[in-house]
C-alpha positions in Angstrom: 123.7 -103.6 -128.5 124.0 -100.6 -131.2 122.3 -102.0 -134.8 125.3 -99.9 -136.3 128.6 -101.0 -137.5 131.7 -100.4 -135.3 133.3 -97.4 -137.6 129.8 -96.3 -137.7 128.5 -95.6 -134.2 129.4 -93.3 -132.1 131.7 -94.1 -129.0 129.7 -93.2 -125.5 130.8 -93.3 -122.1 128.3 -92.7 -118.8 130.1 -91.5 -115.6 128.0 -92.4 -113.2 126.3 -95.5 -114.1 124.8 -96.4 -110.9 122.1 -94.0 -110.0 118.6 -93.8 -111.9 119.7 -91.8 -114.6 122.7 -93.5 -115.2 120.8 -96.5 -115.5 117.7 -94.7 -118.1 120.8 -93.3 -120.0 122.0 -97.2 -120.7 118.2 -98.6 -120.8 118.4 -96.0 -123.6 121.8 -96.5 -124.6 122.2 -100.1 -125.0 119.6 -100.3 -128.2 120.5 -96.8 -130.2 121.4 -97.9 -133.1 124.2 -95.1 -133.6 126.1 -95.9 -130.7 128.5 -98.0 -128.9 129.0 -97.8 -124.7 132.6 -98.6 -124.1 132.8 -97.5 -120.9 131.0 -96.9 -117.6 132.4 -95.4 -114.1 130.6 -95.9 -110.4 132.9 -94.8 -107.6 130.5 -96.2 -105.1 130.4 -99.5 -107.2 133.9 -99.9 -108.3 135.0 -102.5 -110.3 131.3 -104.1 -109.9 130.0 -105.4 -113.4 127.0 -103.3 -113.9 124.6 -106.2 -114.4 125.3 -107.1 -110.7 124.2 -103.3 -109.7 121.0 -103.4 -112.4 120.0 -107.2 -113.2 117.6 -105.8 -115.6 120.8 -105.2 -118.0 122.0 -109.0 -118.3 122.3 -109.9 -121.8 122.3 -106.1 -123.0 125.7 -104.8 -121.4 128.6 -106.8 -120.1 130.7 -103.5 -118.4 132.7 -103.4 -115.6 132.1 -100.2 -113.4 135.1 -98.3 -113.0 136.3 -95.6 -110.9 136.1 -91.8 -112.3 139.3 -91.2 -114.2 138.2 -88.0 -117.2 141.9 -88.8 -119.0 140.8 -92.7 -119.6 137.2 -91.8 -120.4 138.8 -89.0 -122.7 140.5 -92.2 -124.6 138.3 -94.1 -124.7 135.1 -91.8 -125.8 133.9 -89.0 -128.2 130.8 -88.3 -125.6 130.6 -88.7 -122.1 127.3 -88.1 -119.9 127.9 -86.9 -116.8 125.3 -88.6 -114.3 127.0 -87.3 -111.3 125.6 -85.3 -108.2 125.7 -81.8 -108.4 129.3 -80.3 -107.4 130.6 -83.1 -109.1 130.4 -82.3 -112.6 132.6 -78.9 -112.6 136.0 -80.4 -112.7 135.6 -84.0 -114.4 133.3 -81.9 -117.0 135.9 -78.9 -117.4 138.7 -81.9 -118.3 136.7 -84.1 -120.5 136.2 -80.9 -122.5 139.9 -79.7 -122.5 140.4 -83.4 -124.1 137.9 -82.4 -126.8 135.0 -84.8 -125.7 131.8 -83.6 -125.9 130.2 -83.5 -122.4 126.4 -83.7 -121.8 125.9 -82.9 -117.8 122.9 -84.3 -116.1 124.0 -82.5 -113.3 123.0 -78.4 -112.0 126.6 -77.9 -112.8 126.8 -75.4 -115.6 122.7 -74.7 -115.9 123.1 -71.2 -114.5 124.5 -68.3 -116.3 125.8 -66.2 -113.3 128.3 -67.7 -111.2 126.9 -65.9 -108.3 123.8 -67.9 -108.4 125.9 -70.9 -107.2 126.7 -69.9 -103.9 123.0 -68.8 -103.1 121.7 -72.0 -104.4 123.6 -74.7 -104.3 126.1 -73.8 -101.4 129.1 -73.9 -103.7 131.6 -71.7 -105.5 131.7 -72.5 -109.3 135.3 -73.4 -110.3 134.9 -73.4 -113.9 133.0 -69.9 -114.7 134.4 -69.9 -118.2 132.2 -72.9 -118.9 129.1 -71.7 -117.9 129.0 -68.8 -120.7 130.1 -71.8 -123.6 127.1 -74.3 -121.9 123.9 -74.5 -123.8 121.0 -75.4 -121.8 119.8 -78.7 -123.4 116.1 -77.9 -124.1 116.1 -79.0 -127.4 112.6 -77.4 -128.4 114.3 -73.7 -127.8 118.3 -74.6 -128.7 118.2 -77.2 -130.8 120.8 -75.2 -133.4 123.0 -74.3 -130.9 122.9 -77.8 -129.3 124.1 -79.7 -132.3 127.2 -77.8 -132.7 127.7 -77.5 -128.3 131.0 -79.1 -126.6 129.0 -78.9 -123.4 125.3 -79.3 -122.7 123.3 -78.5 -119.6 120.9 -81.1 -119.6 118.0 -79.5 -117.8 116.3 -80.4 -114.5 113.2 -82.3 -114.6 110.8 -79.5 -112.9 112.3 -76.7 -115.3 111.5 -79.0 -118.5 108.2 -79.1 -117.6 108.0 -75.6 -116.6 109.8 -73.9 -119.2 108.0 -75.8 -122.0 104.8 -75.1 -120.6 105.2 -71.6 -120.4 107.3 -70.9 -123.0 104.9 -70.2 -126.4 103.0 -67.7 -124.0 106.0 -65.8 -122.5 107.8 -66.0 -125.6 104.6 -63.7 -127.2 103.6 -61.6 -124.5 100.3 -63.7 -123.9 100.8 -63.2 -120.3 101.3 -60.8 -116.8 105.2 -62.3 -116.2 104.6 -61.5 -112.6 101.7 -63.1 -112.1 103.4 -66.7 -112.7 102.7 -69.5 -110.3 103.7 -72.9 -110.4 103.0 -76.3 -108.8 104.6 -79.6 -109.9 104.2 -83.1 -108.2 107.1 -85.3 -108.7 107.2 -88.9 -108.4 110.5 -89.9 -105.7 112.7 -91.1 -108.2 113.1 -87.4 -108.9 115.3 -87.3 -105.3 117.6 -89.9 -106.7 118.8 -93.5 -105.9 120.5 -92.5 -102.1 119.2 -93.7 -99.3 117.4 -90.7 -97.1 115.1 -90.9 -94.6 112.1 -88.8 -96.0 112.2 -91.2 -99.4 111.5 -94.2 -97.3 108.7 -95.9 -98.5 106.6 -95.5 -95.1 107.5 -91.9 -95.3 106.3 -91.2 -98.5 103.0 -93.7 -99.1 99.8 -92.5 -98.5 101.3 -89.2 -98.4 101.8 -85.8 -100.2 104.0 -82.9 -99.1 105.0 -79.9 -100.8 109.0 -79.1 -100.3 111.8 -76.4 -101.2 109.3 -73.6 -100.5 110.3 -70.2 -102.3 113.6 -71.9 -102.0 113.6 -75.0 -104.3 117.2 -75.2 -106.6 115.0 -75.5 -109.7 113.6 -72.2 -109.3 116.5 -70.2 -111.1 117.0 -72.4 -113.7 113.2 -71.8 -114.4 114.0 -67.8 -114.5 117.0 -68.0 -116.0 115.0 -69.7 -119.2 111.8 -67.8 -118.8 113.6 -64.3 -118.8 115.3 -65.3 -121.9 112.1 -66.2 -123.5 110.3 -62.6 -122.3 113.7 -60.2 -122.8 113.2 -59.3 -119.4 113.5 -60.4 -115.7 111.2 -62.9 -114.5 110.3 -64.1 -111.4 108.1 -66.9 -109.9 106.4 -68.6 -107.3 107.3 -72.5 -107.7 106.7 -74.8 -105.1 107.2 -78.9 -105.5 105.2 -81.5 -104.3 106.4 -85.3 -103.4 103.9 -87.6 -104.3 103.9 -92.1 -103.5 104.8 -92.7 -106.9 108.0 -94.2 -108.7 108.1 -91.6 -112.2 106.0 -88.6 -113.0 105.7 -85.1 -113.0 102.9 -83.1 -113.4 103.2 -79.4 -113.3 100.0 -76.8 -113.5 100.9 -73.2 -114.4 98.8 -69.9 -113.5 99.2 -66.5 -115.0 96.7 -63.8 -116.0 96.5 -63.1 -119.5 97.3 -59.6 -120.8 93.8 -59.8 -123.3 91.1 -61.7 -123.8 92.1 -65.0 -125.1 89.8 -68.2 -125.6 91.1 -71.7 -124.8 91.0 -71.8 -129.2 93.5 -69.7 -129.3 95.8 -70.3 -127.0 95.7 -74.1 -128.2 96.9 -72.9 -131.9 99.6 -70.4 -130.4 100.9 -73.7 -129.0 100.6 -75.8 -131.8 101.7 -73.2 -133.7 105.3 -72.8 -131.0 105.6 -76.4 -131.6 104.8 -77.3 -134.7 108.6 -79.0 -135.5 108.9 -80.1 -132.0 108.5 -84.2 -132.1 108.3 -85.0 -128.6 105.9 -82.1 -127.6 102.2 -83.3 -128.0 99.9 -80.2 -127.4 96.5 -82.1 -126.3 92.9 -80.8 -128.1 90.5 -78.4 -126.3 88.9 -80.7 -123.6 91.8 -82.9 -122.2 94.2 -82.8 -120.4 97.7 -84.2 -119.4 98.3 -87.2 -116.9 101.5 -88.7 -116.2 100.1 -92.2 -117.3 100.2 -91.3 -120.8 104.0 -90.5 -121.0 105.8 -92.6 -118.6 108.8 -94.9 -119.8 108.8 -92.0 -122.8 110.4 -88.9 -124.1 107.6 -87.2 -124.5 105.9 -84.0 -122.9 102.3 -83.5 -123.3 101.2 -80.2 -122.1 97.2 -78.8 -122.5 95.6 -75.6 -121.5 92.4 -74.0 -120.2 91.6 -70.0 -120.6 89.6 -68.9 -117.6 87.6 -65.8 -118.6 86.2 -65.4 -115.1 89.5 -64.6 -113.9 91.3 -64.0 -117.1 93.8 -66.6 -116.0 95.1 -69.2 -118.2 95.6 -72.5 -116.6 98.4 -74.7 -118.4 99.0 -78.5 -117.5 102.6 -80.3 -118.6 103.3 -83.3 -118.0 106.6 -85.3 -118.3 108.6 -89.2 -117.1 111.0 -87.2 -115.0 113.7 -89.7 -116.0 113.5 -89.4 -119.3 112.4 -85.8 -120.9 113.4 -85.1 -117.4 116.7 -86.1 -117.7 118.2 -89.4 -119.6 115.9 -89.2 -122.9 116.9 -85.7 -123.0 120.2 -85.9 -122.8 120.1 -88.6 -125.6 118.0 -86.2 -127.5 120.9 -83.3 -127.2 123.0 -86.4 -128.1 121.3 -87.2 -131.2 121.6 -83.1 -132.3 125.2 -83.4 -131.6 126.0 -86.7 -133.6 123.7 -85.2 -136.9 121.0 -87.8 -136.0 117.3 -87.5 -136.3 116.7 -86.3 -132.6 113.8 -89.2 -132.5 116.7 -92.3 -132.9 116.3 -94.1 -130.1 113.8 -92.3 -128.2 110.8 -92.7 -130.6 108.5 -94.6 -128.8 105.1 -94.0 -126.8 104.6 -94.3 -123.3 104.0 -97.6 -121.4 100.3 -98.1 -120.7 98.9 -99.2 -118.1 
């Protein structure tokens, strides 16, 4: 329950309550002192109170899933999280904000800048083109100005967060060949989602690693899209994901060559320098680096670096809880921008260990 009077906190609504991120999003939700959830939407749960879906929430949230209906939502709420599947988000997301809510998509659904990058992609035409120029891409770290003041946010995909900000203080100053970027991340399964499929079966996935998506994975524009923004030119990479037999995580190493000769030092105090005002960034000292134990359950990102001389390749490590910097604590983060909060309420807290 919100520690905030009623006139005080803000009114929220998730659409979409029944998947994982829907779920983080209230595990979140339910304690921010600033806001109120008034009301919750599962088509595939209808009508189901959401305690019965996530027993875990008994004694936190009393709601009644209901089906997907933007006009109610828009009465009822001043901000709406869309934790829908991608394709979904378009038209309840293009209606919300016609209402005047304030729309934070969890989805792919207005990530991408060109339209045309839809149909390649994700198989789909975008309906709602105007949209995706208004978006901001919800990487607080890099938009946090333009977030606060948003009607939509993009919240961004877990791989790209951990990407982008792994990359971004050495793209951003020219520390680095752009075209000699290569990227590998390892995801834990709830990355794929709460749906049953057969290749997330636990006997399919234990004891097991795969890499998937190869050179065609839907996270690689988004990771362009960002990076070229950061370099004022067009970038392109190699990423390739790995599925690993764990339940939250990822953990993404990055290889480029350096354009000079650049110690480990250095590079460490560009980045501290990059993120110096950046809460939820920890850049690790010369000597370790990030696991995915250390962040889990939090909002946090810890990324650390190695400068290779012999190759005159620098060697960054992110890593992230894809559910929440990944997606839910993120979006709450953009939320907080948006409501004039300190972007920490209700996210600051350190990662469950062990």
């Amino acid at each position: 329950m919100s520690n905030s009077s009623p006139s005080q906190a803000r009114r929220v609504a998730i659409a979409g309550a029944s998947g994982y991120t829907g779920a983080e999003l209230l595990r979140l939700l339910v304690s921010h002192p600033a806001v109120k959830v008034v009301a919750l939407t599962a088509d595939t749960h209808a009508n189901q109170p959401i305690t019965k879906i996530f027993p875990s929430l008994t004694g936190f949230v009393d709601l009644t899933c209901l089906p997907l209906d933007p006009v109610k939502l828009a009465a009822e709420a001043e901000f709406v999280f869309l934790a829908l599947p991608h394709k979904a988000s378009m038209t309840a997301g293009a209606d919300l904000v016609a209402r005047g809510v304030r729309v934070l998509d969890l989805s792919a659904d207005f990530r991408l800048k060109d339209p045309a990058a839809y149909p390649r992609w994700y198989g789909m035409e975008h309906t709602e083109t105007h949209l995706l120029r208004e978006a901001i891409y919800g990487l607080p770290e890099l938009y946090g100005r333009a977030i606060a003041s948003a009607r939509l946010v993009a919240v961004p995909g877990c791989y790209p967060t951990s990407a982008i900000l792994g990359l971004a203080p050495l793209v951003r100053q020219g520390l680095v060949d752009v075209t000699t970027i290569v990227l590998d991340s390892i995801s834990g399964v709830s990355g794929a989602g709460r749906k049953l499929d057969l290749p997330y079966h636990y006997s399919e996935v234990n004891e097991s690693l795969k890499a998937y998506g190869v050179a065609k994975h839907r996270h690689t524009p988004e990771i362009e899209q960002e990076l070229s923004r950061l370099a004022g030119r067009e970038i392109a990479v190699t990423f390739t994901p790995h599925l690993a037999p764990l339940t939250r995580g990822i953990l993404t190493t990055i290889t480029a060559a350096l354009t000079g000769p650049r110690s480990t030092a250095e590079l460490l105090e560009v980045y501290r320098e990059f993120y110096r005002d950046s809460h939820f960034v920890r850049v690790l000292p010369e000597g370790r680096l990030p696991e995915t134990k250390q962040v889990l359950h939090s909002n946090l990102l810890d990324v650390g670096l190695v400068a290779d001389p012999r190759t005159g390749r620098v060697i960054v490590v992110s890593a992230i809880d894809n559910l929440v910097k990944g997606a839910s604590g993120q979006a709450v983060q953009c939320f907080n921008l948006m409501a004039g909060l300190d972007e920490r309420t209700g996210l600051w807290i350190p990662g469950l260990y062990p």
